[in-house]
C-alpha positions as CSV (number, residue, x, y, z in Angstrom):
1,X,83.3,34.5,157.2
2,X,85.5,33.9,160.6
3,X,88.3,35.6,161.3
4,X,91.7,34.1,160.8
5,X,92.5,35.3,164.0
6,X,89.4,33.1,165.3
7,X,90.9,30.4,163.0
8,X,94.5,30.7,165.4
9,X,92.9,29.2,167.9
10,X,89.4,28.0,167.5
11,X,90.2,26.4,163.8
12,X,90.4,22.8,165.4
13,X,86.8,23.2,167.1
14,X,85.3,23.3,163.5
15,X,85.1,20.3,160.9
16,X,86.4,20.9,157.5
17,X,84.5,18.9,155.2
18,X,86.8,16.8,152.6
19,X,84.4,16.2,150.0
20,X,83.9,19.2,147.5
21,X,80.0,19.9,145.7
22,X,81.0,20.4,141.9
23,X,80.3,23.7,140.5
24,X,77.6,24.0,137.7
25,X,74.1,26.0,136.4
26,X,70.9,25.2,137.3
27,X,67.3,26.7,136.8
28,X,65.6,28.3,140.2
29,X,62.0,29.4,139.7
30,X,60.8,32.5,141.7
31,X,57.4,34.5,141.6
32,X,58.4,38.5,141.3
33,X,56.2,41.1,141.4
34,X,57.0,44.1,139.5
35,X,55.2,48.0,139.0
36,X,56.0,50.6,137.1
37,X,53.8,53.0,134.5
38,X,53.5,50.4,131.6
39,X,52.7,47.2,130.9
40,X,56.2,46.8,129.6
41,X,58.1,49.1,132.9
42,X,56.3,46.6,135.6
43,X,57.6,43.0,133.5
44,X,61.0,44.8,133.5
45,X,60.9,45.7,136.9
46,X,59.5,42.3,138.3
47,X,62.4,40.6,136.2
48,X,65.1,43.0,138.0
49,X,63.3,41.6,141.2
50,X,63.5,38.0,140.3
51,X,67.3,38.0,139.3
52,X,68.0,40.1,142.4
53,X,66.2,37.5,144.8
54,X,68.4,34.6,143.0
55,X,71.7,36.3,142.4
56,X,71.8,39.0,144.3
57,X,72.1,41.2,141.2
58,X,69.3,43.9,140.5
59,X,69.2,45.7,137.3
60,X,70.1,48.9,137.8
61,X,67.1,51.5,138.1
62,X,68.4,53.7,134.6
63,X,68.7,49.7,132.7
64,X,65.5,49.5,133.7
65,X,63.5,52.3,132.4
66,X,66.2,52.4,129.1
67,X,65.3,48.5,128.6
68,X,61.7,50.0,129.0
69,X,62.3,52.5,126.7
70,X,63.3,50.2,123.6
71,X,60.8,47.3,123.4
72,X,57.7,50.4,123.4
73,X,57.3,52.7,120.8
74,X,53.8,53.5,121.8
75,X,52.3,51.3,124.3
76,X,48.5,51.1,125.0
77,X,47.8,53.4,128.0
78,X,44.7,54.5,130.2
79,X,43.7,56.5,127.1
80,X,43.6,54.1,124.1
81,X,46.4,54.6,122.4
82,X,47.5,52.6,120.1
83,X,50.8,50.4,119.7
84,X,52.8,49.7,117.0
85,X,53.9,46.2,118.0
86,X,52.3,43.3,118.5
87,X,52.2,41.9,122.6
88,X,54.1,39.1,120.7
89,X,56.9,41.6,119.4
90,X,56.6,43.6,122.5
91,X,57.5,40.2,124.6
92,X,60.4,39.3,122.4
93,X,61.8,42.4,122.2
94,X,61.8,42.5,126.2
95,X,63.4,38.8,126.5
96,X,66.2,40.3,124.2
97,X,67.0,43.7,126.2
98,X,66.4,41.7,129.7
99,X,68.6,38.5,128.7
100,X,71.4,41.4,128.0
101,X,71.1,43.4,130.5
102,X,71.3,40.8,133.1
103,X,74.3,38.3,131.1
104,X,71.6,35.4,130.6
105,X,70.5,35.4,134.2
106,X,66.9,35.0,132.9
107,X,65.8,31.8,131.3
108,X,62.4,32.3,130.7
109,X,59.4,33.5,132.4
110,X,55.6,33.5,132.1
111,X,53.3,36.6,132.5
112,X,50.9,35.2,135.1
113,X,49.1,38.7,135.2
114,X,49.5,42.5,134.6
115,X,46.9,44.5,136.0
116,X,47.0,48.7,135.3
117,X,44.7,51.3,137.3
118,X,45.8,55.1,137.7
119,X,48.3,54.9,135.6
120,X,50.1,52.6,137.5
121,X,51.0,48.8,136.7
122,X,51.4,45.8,138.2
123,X,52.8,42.7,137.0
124,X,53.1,39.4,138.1
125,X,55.8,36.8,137.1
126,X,56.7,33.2,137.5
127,X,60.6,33.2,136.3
128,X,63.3,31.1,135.7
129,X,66.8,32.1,136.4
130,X,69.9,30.8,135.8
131,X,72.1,30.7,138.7
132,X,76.0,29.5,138.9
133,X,76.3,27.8,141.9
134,X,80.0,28.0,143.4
135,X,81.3,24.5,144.9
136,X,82.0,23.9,148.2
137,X,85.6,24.7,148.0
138,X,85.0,28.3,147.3
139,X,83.3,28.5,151.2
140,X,86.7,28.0,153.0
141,X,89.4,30.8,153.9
142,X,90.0,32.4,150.9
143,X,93.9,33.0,150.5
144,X,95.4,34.8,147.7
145,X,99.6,35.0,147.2
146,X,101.1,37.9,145.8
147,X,104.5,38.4,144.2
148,X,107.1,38.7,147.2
149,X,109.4,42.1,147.2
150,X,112.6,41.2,145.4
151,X,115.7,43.1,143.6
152,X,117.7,41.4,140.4
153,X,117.5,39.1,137.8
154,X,118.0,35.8,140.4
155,X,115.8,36.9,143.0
156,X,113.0,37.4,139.6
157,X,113.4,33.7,138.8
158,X,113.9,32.6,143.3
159,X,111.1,34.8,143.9
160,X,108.5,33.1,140.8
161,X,109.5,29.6,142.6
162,X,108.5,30.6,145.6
163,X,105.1,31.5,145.4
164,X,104.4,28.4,143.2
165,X,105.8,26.6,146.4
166,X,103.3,28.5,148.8
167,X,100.7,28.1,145.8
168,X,101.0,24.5,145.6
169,X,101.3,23.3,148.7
170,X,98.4,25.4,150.0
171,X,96.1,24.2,147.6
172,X,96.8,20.8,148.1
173,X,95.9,20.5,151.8
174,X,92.7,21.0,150.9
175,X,91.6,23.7,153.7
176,X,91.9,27.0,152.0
177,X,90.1,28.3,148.9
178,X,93.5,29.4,147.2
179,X,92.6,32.5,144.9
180,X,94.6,33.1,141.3
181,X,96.8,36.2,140.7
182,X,99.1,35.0,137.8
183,X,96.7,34.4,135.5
184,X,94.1,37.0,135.7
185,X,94.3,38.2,132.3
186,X,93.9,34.0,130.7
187,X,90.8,34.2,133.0
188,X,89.1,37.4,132.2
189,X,89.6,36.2,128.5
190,X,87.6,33.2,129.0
191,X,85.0,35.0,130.4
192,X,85.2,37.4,128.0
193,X,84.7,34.8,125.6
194,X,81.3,34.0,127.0
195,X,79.9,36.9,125.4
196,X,80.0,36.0,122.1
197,X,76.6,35.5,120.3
198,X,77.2,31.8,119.8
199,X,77.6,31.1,123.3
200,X,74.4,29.5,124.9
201,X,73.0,32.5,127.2
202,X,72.7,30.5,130.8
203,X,76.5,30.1,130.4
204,X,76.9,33.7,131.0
205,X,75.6,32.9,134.8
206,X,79.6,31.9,135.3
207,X,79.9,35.8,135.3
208,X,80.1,37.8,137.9
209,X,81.5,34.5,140.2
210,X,84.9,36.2,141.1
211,X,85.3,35.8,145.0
212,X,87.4,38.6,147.0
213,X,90.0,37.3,148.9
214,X,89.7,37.2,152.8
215,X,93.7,37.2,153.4
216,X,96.7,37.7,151.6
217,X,100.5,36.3,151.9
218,X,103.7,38.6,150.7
219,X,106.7,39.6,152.4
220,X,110.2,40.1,151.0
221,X,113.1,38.2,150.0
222,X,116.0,40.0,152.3
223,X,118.9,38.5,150.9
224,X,119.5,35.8,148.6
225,X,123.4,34.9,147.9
226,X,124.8,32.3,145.8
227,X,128.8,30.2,146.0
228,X,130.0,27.6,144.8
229,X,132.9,25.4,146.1
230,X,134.5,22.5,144.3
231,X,135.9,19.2,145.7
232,X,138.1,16.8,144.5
233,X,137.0,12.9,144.6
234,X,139.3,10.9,146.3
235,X,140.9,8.0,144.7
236,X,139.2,9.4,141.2
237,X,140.5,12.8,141.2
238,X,137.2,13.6,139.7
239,X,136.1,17.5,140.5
240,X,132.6,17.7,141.8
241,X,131.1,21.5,142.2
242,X,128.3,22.4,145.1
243,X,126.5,25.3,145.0
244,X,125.3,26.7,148.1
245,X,122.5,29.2,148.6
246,X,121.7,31.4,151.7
247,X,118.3,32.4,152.0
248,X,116.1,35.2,154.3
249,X,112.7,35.7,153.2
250,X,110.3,37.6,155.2
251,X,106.9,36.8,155.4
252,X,103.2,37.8,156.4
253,X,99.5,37.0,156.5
254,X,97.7,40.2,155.9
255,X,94.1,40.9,156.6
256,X,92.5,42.3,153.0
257,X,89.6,44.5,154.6
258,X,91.9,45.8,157.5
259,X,95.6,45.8,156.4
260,X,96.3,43.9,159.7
261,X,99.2,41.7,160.1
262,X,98.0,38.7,161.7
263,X,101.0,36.2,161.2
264,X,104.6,37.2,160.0
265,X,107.4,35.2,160.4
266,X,110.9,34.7,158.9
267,X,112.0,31.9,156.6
268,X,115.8,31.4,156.8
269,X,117.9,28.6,155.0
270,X,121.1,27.2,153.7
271,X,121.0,25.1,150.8
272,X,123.3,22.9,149.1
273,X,122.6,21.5,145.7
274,X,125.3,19.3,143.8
275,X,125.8,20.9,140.0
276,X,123.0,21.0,137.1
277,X,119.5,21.6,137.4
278,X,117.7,25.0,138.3
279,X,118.8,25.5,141.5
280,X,116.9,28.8,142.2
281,X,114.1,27.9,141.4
282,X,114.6,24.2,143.4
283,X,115.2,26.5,146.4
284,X,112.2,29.0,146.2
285,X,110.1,25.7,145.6
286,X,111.8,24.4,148.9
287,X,111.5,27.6,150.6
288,X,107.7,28.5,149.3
289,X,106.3,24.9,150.4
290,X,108.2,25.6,153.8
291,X,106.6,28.7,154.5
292,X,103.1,27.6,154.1
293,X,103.6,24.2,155.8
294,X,104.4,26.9,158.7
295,X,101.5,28.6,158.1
296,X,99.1,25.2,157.4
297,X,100.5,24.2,160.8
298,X,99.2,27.1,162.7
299,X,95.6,27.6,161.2
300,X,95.0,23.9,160.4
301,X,97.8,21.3,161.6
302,X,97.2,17.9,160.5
303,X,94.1,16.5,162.1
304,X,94.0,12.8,163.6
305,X,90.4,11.7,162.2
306,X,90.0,7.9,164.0
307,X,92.7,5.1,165.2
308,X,92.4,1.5,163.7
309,X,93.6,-0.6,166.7
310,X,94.1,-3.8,165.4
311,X,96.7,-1.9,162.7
312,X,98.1,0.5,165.2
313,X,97.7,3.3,162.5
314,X,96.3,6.9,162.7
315,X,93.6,8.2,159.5
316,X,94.6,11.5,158.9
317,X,92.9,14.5,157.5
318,X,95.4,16.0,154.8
319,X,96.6,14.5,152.2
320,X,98.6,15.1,149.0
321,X,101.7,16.3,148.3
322,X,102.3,17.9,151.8
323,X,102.7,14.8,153.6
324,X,105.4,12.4,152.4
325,X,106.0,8.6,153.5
326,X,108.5,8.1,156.4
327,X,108.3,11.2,157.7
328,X,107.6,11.3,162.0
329,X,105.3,13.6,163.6
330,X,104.7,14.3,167.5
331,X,101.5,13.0,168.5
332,X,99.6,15.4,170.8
333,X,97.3,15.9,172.6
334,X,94.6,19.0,173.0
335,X,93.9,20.3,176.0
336,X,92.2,23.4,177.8
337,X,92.1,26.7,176.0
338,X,94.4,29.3,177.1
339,X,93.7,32.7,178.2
340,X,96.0,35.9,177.3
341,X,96.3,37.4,180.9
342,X,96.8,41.1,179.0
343,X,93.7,41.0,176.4
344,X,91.6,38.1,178.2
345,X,91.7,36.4,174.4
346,X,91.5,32.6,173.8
347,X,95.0,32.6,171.9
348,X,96.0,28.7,172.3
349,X,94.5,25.4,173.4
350,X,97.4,23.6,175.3
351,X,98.9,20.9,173.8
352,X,100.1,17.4,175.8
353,X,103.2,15.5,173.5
354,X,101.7,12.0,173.7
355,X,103.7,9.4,171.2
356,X,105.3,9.7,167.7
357,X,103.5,8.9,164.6
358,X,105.5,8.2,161.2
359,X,103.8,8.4,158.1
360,X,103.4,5.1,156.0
361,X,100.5,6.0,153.1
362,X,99.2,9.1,151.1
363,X,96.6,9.6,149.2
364,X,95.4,12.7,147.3
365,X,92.7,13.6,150.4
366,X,94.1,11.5,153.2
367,X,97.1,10.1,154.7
368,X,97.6,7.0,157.0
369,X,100.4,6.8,159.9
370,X,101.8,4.2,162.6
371,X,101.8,5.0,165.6
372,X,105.8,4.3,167.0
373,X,105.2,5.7,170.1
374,X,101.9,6.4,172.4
375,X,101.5,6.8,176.5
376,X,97.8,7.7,175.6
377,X,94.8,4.5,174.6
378,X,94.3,6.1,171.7
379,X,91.1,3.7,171.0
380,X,87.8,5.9,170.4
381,X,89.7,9.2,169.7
382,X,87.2,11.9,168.5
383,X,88.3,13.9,166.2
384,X,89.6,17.1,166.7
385,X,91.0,15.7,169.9
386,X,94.7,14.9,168.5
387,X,97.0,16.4,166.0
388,X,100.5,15.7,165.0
389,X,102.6,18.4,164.9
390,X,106.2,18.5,162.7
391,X,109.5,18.3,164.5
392,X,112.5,18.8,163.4
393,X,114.6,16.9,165.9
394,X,112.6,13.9,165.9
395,X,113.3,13.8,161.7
396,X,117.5,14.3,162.7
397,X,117.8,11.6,164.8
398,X,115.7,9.2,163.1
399,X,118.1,10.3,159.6
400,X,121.2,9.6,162.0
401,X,120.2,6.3,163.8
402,X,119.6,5.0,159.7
403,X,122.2,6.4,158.6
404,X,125.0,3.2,157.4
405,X,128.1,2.9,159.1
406,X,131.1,2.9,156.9
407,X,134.5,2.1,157.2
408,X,137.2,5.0,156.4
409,X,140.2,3.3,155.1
410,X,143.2,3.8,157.9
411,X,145.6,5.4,154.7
């Protein structure tokens, strides 16, 4: 898995796919070989082998010689012994203990031959195994958000908005594998759930899925202070309250394995809201959505994918809710990669302003955008070769060259 510190400045040289595989269980079929003293101890052992070529999960060594254990009473050794079961009994009683021990992994299998010499064993298996396969999703940069730092009753309810904000919004670009930490204990239930003996045993191979997270976001909510003001209407003397909020939340990427801060950053607002509604939580939505469209914009800003001349438009590779109609972009332009003089790192790829692109459609995976402005020929762009970047200037003064003119009446 590549570093998100790779991701700073190489992410753009990779593709991200846009189309996910759908998760599900299907049936691989392995040959496993498997010894041990029995008849019994070398089937167990070559099903242990078989799971752990297809899962990665082994029985452990004591779950194997304890499954051993319970499907012999007596087994038929070098020295005639006899057995009290039936090979029958002794084969069902090992598909029960195995299909436990490894949560339904095993489907079936067929004995294709057990040999035994010096009290040794040796069995050979052709067996079917049950495997979840993860979708595609779950191979991107895995990004968990944890409850940021906060002190009193308002900064409870600001604080719960805020990381559905960052939740959201990351999810929806459609470039990280965004990992759960509200619902944990919903989730484990379900899963529980699968081991209930009505449950069909290959739907226990959804356990044991949980992914670790590659990099978490938290930080702290510094100060979070509400006012209100009032105003009087003119010419209807009607009273109208706004409520304003000041907001300084400070934020961080965190590498899980390490502890090292990779990106921090600080997110500071005033917001005004006219009265009703829940304006807490309106403003850690705002604020949340904010922070990882900062933090979207730095890994993976918004690719240009291809340019349709005879529309003038841009296809774009996000989509969703974090792109919204009418809002411009800077177009621009990658160029060499930059070289830290002090570490001799790549940090940065230089980036040439070319044009202004406003978006005119969304759609949940992509979004389309004219192009207003260009002093590139933007016909056969690769992708990868241009992004759009947000700018907050460019949004004022298109808001103040639309905004109507009025006339203010002279009394």
């Amino acid at each position: 898995m590549p570093t998100l510190k790779k991701w700073l400045v190489m992410s753009l040289l990779t593709a991200t796919s846009l189309v996910a595989t759908a998760a599900g269980i299907r049936t691989v079929t392995v040959d496993a070989e498997g010894v041990g003293p029995s008849r019994e101890k070398a089937i167990t052992s070559a099903l242990s082998e078989a799971v752990a070529r297809v899962n990665g999960l082994a029985l452990d060594a004591r779950d194997v010689s304890r499954v051993s254990a319970q499907v012999q009473n007596t087994t038929k050794g070098e020295k005639g012994s006899q057995t009290s079961k039936t090979q029958a009994e002794l084969k069902e009683d090992v598909d029960r203990q195995i299909m436990t021990k490894t949560q339904g992994a095993v489907k079936s299998y067929q004995v294709i031959d057990v040999s035994c010499a010096d009290g040794e064993c040796r069995a050979k298996l052709q067996v079917d195994i049950n495997k979840f396969d993860l979708d595609k999703a779950s191979e991107r940069v895995r990004i968990a958000v944890l409850p940021f730092r906060v002190s009193g009753a308002d900064g409870q309810k600001f604080q719960g908005q805020l990381n559905q904000g960052l939740v959201t919004y990351l999810t929806n670009t459609r470039h990280f594998a965004v990992l759960d930490r509200d619902f944990q204990g919903e989730r484990l239930g379900e899963l529980e759930g699968l081991m209930r003996d009505d449950v069909r045993s290959e739907e226990r191979a959804r356990i044991g899925n949980s992914l670790g997270t590659d990099y978490i976001v938290t930080g702290k909510i510094e100060d979070l202070q509400e006012s209100v003001t009032t105003k009087k209407v003119p010419y209807t003397n009607d009273v109208v309250q706004q409520h304003h909020l000041s907001v300084v939340v400070n934020w961080r990427v965190i590498d899980a394995s390490s502890g090292q801060v990779l990106v921090a950053n600080t997110a500071e607002r005033d917001l005004t809201f006219n009265e009703g509604g829940n304006k807490l939580g309106q403003a850690g939505r705002e604020i949340g959505s904010g922070i990882a469209e900062t933090l979207t914009d730095i890994i993976y800003p918004v690719m240009v994918l291809s340019y349709q001349k005879d529309r003038n438009t841009v296809l774009l590779g996000q989509g969703g809710s974090t792109l919204k109609v009418g809002t411009p972009y800077r177009l621009v332009k990658y160029g060499a990669l930059v070289e830290d003089p002090y570490t001799g790192e790549k940090t940065a790829r230089e980036e040439i302003d070319v044009g202004v692109v406003e978006i005119t459609r969304v759609t949940p995976k992509l979004a389309y955008g004219k192009v207003k402005e260009s002093n590139v020929n933007l016909e056969g762009a690769a992708p990868r070769e241009y992004i759009l970047r947000f700018d907050p200037t460019i949004v004022r003064a298109q808001q103040k060259k639309a905004a109507p003119k009025t006339m203010t009446p002279a009394w």
